[in-house]
C-alpha positions in Angstrom: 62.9 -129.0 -99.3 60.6 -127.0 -97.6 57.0 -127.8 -98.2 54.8 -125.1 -100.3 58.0 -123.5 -101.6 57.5 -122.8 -105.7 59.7 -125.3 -107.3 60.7 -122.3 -109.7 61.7 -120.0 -106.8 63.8 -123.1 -105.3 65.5 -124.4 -108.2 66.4 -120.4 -109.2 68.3 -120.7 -105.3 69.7 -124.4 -105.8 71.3 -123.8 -109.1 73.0 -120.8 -108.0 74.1 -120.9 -105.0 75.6 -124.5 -104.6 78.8 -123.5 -103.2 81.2 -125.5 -101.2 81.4 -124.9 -97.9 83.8 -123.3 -95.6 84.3 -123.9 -91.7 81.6 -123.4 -89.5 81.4 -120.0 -87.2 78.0 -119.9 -85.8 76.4 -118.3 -82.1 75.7 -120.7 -79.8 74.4 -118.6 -77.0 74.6 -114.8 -75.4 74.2 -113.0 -72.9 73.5 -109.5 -71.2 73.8 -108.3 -67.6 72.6 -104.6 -66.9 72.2 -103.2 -70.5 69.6 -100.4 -70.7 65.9 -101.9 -69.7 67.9 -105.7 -69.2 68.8 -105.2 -65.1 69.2 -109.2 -64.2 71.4 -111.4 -66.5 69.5 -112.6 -69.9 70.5 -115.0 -72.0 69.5 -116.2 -75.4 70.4 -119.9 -76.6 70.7 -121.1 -80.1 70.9 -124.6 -79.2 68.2 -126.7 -79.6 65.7 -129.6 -77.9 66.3 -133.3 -78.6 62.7 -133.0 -80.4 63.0 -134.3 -84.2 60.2 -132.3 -85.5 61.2 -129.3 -88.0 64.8 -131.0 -89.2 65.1 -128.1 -91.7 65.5 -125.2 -88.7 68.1 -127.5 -87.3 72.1 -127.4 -88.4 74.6 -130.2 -88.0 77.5 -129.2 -86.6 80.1 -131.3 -88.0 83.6 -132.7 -86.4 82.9 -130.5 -82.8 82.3 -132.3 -80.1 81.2 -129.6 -77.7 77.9 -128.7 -80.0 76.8 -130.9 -82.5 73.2 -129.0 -83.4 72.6 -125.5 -83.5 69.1 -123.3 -84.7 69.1 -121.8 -87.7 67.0 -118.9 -86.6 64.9 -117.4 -83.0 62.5 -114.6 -83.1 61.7 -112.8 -80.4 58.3 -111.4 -79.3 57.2 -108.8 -76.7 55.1 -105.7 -76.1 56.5 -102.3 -76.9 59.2 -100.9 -74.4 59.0 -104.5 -73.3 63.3 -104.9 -74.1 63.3 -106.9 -76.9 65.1 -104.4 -79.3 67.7 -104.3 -76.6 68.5 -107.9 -76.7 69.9 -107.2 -80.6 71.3 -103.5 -79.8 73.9 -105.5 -77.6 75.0 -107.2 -80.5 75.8 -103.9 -82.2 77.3 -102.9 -78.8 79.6 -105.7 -78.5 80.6 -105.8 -82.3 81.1 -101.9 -82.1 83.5 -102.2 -78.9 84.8 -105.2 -80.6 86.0 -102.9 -83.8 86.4 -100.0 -82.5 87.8 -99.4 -79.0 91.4 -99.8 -79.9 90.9 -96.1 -81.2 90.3 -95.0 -77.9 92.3 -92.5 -76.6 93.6 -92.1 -72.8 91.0 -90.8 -71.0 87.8 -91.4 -73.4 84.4 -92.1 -72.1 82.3 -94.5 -73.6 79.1 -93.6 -75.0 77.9 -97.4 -75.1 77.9 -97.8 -71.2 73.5 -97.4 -70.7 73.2 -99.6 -67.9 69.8 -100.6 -66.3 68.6 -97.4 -64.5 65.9 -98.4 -63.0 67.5 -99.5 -59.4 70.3 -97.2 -57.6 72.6 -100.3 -57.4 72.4 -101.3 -61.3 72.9 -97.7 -62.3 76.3 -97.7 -61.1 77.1 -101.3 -61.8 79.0 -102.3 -64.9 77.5 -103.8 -68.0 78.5 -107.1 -69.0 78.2 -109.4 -72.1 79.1 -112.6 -72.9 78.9 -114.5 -76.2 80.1 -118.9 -77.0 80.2 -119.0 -80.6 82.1 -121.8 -83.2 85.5 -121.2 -85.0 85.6 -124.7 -87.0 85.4 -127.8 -84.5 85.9 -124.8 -81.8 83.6 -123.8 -79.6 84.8 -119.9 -77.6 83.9 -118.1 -74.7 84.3 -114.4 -74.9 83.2 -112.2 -71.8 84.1 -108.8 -70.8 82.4 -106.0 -68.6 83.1 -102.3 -68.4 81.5 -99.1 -67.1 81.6 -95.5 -68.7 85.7 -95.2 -68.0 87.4 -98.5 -68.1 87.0 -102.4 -69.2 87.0 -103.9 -65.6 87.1 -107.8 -66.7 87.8 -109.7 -70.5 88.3 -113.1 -71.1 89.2 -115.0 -74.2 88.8 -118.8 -73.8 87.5 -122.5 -76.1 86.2 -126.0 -74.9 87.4 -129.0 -76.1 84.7 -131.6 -74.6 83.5 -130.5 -71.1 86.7 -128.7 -70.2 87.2 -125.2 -71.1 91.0 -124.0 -71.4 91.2 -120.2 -71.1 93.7 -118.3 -73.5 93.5 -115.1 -71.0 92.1 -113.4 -68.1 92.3 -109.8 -67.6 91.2 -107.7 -64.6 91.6 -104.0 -65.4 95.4 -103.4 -65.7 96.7 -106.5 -65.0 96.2 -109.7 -67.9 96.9 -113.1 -67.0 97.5 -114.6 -70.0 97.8 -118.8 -70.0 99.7 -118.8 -73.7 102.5 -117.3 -75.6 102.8 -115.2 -72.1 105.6 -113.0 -72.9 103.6 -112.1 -76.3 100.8 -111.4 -74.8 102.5 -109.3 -72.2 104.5 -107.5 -74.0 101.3 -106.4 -76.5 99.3 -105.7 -73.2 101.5 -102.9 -72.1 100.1 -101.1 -74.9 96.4 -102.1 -74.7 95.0 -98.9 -72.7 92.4 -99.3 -70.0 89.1 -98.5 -72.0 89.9 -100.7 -75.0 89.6 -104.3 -75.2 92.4 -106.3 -75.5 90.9 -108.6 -78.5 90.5 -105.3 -79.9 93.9 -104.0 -79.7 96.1 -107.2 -80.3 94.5 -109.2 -82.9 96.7 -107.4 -85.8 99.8 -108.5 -84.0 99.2 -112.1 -82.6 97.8 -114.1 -85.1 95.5 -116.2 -83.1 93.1 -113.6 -82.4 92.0 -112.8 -86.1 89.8 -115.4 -86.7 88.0 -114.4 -83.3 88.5 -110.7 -84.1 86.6 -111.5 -87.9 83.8 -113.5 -86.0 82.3 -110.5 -84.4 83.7 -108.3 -87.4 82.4 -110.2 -90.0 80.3 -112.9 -89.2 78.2 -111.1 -86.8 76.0 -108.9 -88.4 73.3 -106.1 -86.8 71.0 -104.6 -88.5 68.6 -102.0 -86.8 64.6 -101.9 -88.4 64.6 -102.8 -91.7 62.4 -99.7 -92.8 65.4 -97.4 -91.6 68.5 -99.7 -93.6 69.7 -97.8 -96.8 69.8 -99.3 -99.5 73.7 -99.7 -99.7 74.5 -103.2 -99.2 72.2 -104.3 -101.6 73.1 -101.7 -104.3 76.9 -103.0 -103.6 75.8 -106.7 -104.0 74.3 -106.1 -107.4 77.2 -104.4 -108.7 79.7 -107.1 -107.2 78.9 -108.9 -110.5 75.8 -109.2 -113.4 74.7 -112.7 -112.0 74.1 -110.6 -108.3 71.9 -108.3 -109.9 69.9 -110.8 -111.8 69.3 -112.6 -108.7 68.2 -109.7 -107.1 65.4 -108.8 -109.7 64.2 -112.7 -109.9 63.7 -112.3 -106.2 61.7 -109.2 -106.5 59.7 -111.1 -109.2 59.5 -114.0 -107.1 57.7 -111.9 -104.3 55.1 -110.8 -107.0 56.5 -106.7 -107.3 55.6 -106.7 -111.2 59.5 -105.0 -111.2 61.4 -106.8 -114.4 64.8 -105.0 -114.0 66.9 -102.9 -110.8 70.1 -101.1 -111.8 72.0 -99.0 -109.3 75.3 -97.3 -108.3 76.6 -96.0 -105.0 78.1 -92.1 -105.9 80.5 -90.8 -104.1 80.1 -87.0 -102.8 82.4 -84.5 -101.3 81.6 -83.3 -98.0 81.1 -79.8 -99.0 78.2 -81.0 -100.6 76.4 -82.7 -97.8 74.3 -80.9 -95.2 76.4 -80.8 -92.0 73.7 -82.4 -90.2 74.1 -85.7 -92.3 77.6 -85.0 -91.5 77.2 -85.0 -87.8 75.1 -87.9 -87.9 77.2 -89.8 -89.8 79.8 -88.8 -87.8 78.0 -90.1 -84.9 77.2 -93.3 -86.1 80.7 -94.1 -87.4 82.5 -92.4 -84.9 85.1 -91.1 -88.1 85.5 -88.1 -89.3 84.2 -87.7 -92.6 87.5 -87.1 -93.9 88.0 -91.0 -92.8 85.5 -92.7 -93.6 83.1 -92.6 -97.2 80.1 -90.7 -97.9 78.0 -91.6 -100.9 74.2 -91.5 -102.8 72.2 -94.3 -103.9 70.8 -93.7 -107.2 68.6 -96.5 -108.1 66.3 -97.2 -111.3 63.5 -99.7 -111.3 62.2 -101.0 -114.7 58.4 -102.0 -115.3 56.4 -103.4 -118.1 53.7 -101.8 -119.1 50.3 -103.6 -120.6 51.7 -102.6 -124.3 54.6 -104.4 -123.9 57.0 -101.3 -123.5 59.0 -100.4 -120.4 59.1 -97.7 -118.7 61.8 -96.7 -116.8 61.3 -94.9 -112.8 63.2 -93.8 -110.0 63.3 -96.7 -107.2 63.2 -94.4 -104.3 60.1 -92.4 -105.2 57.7 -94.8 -107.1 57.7 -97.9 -105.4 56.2 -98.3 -102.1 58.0 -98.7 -99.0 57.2 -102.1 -98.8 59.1 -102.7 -102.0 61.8 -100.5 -101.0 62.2 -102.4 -97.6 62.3 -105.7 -99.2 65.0 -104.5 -101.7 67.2 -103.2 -99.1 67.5 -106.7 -97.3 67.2 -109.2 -100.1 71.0 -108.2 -100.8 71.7 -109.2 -97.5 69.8 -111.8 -97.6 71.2 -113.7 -100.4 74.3 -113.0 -99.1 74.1 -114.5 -96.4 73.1 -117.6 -98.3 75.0 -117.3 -101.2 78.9 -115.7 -99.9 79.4 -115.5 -96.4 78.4 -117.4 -93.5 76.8 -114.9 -91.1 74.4 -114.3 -88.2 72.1 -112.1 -89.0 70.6 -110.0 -85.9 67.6 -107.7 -87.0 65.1 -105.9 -85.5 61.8 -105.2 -86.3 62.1 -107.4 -89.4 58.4 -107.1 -90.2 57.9 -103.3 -90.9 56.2 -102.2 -93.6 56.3 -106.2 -94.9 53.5 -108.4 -95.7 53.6 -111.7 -93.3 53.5 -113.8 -96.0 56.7 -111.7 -97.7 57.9 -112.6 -94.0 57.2 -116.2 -94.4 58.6 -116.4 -98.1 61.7 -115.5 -96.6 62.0 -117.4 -93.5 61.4 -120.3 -95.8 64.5 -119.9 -98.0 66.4 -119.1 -94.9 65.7 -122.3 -93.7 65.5 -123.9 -96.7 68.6 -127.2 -95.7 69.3 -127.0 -99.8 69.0 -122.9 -100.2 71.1 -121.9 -96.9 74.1 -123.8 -97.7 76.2 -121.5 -96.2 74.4 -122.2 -92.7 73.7 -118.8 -91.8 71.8 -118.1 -88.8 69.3 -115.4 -87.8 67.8 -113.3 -84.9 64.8 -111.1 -85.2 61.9 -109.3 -83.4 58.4 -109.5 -84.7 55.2 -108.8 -83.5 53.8 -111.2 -86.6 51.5 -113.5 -84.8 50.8 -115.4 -88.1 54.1 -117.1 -87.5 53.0 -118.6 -84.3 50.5 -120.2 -86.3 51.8 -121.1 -89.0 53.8 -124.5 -87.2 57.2 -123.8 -89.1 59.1 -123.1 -85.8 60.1 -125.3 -83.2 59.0 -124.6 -79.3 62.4 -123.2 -78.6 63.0 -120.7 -81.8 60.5 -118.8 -80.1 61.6 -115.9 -77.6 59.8 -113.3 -75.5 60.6 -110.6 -73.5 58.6 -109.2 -71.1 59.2 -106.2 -67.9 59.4 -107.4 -64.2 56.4 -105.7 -62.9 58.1 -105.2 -59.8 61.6 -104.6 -60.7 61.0 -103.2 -64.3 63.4 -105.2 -65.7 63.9 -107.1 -69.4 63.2 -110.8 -68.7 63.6 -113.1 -71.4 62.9 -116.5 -72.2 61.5 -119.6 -74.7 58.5 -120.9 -75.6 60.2 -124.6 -75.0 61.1 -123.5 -71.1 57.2 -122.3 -70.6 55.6 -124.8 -72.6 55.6 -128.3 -72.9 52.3 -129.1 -74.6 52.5 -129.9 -78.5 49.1 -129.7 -79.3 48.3 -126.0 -78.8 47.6 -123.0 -81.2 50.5 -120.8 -80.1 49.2 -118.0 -81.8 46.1 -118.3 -79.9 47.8 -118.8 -76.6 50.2 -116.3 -77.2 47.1 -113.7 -77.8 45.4 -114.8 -74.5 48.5 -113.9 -72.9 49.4 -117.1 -71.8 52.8 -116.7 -72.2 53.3 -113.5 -71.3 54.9 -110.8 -74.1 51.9 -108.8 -74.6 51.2 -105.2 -73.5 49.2 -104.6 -70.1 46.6 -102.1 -71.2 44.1 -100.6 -69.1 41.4 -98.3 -70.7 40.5 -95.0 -68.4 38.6 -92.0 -69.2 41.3 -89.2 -71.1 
């Protein structure tokens, strides 16, 4: 257990949330090659040192002989405009592309090609992602590259020890498949150019769901917490009674003073809804209303007063948006511990939080005993307290920081920078030792 963790708050998580497990799917590493401010390639690993220090950030990998450790979180610091919110959009990118590109039609144009705009060459260059993740004992390789018309290169393949054993190669038009080839040719002649093939096959060839449901379902964006609605969470309580109890001892646990939530999602017609939410969530989803589902939260929160009596208030308009921000992810959250095993990527998961709310729940993620579904996470921060608090290891930590001479995202790990022990990384970090920070210069105005 992790040390300085109320032994109420961690028997509430242990006695409801041992579970047994299922297989492992879990990010080992990613990358990104000339996506928005990231010109050079980038690449973000989730595996860790040989150090023993911090077992409880650590997960075993069991019966894979490729990986056998993987982190259970990274967070990611830089200065504003410094890229580090583009290292998680490309996880929405890839899962977006992933879902949604066998909708294309013949001649679409996709809106997700943003490359790198910075140089002549890079502007016109495609954008390129790659992602090694777990299926089991498995570990994949899944890499494709497209510009605004067409995907230009895709390949699907796994390791088994050292070697890696592709299941196909595709170059525009033409696949190259290394299994089941007449299957796979025969459902490529009606893959079109701008949609992945992943995306188009893996209702007819079996083999590709479980990779298809790793970036579906186990790979999870969020964008700033602040801006989330309330949603999940609201679904997760009325899943089942037990849900929304845990969901209102967490909020007690975090010292709100809120003794009950209840909540429903409503569903709306469209000719109620302003046509500019329409458009936008149009725009978001890229359905048409008339496909998709459009809804309102209506949410209560209960409080006690000093009599003993409760009164009863509307979540959204007395409780501060620090409560409201920490409602909207604890769903999530406990999700992700309790249900499904996930990777959670999500920005800016410190607005409008207090650090130690911040810490409280980096603790039960990490928690060995509390994350039993193994569940990993990705965030940017700019919560320096963390640095100092010596709960990560060297190589959980991430910064990003612009090429001053080609402007471009670089990132990298504390562990690759440095190699001392000994020092206050908080205090380091702050006299810009290791870069991340913004370069100010004060002028007359």
């Amino acid at each position: 257990m992790i040390n300085n963790l109320d032994p109420q708050i961690y028997d509430f998580f242990v006695n409801y949330l041992m579970l047994t497990r299922l297989w492992m799917v879990m990010l080992v590493e990613f990358s990104v090659e000339n996506y928005r401010s990231i010109g050079e390639r980038a690449t973000l690993s989730m595996e860790p040192s040989m150090a023993k220090s911090k077992s409880y950030n650590v997960i075993k990998v069991e019966k894979c002989p490729t990986v056998t450790e993987l982190l259970k979180s990274s967070a990611i610091y830089g200065a504003n405009a410094s890229g580090k919110s583009n290292v998680l959009k490309s996880f929405f990118i890839i899962k977006s592309l992933v879902i949604h590109s066998k909708e294309m039609n013949r001649g679409d144009t996709f809106n997700e090609y943003d490359p790198f705009l910075l140089d002549n060459e890079s502007a016109k260059k495609p954008i390129s992602f790659e992602v090694k993740f777990i299926i089991d004992n498995t570990v994949y390789r899944y890499y494709f590259s497209f510009n605004n018309r067409v995907i230009l290169k895709e390949e699907l393949s796994y390791y088994k020890g050292k070697n890696e054993t592709f299941i196909f190669k595709r170059e525009k038009k033409t696949l190259t498949p290394f299994v089941d080839h007449d299957e796979l040719d025969g459902l490529f002649k009606h893959t079109g150019e701008n949609v992945l093939f992943l995306s188009k096959a893996n209702n007819e060839y079996e083999p590709f769901g479980p990779v298809f449901e790793w970036f579906s379902k186990t790979l999870k964006f969020i964008g700033t917490t602040s801006n989330l609605p309330p949603v999940e969470t609201v679904d997760y309580m009325m899943e089942s009674e037990k849900n929304r109890e845990n969901i209102v001892n967490l909020l007690k646990y975090a010292d709100f003073n809120i003794s009950d939530v209840k909540g429903q999602n409503i569903n709306v017609q469209a000719s109620d809804v302003q046509p500019e939410i329409i458009n936008f969530f149009e725009m978001v989803s890229k359905k048409s209303v008339n496909d998709g589902q459009l809804f309102r939260t209506e949410l209560k929160s209960i409080h006690k007063r000093a009599d003993g009596s409760l009164i009863t208030t509307d979540f959204h308009n007395f409780e501060s948006e620090g409560t409201m921000t920490f409602f909207k992810i604890s769903g999530i959250w406990l999700s992700a511990l309790k249900d499904h095993q996930t990777v959670l990527a999500i920005d800016e998961l410190d607005v409008k939080l207090h650090p130690d709310l911040i810490m409280y729940l980096l603790k039960i993620f990490s928690d060995p005993e509390i994350n039993l579904k193994n569940s990993q996470l990705i965030f940017t921060t700019h919560n320096t307290r963390l640095l100092s608090s010596d709960f990560f290891r060297r190589e959980q930590i991430w910064f990003t920081e612009k090429n001053p001479i080609t402007q471009s995202t670089e990132l990298y790990s504390l562990y690759d920078y440095e190699k001392r022990n000994d020092r206050s990384i908080e205090k380091a970090y702050l006299l810009g030792k290791y870069g991340g920070l913004p370069d100010i210069n004060y002028g007359s105005l």
